[in-house]
C-alpha positions, 0 to 999 in steps of 0.5 A, spaced: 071 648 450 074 655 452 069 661 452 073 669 452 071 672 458 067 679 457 074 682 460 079 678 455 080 681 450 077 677 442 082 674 437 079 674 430 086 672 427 086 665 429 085 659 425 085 652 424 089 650 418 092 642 415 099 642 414 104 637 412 108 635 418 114 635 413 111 643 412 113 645 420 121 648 421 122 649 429 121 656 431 127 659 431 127 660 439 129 653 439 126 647 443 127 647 449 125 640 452 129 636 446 131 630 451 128 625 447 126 619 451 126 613 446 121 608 449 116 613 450 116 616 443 117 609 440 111 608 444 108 615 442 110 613 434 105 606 434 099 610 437 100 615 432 099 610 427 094 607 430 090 612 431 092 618 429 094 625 432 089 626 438 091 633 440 094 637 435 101 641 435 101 649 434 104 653 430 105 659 428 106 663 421 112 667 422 115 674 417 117 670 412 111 666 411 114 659 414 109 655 419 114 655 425 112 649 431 111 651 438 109 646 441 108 639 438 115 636 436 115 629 438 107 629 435 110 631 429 117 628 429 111 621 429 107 622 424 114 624 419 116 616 421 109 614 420 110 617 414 
């Protein structure tokens, strides 16, 4: 658990939402760690379906009113193939 500070500023405009994987587009930014090692993400793919997504990928609501994904690609690329 991470506890703000007095000296850090507070957020009050985040929360925890669900969202459909198929729902989050790449930010427009691009991701810059798109290698790809198959063996791993076979390897991640069979984790997710057997116990699901354990951290879960971040995202961000953009000007036009779209989830963008900042970090979590390949957990979201997972549970698309899991279906």
């Amino acid at each position: 658990m991470t506890v703000a500070s007095p000296a850090e500023p507070q957020t009050t405009n985040k929360s925890i939402i669900s969202i459909p994987p198929s729902e989050l587009r790449d930010f427009k930014g691009g991701n810059t760690r798109r290698k790809r090692v198959q063996k791993s993400f076979a390897e991640l793919v069979e984790s997710v379906r057997i116990s699901g997504i354990i951290q879960s990928p971040v995202a961000r609501l953009s000007d036009d009113g779209a989830y963008e994904l900042v970090v979590g690609h390949n957990r979201r690329d997972a549970a698309i193939e899991v279906g």
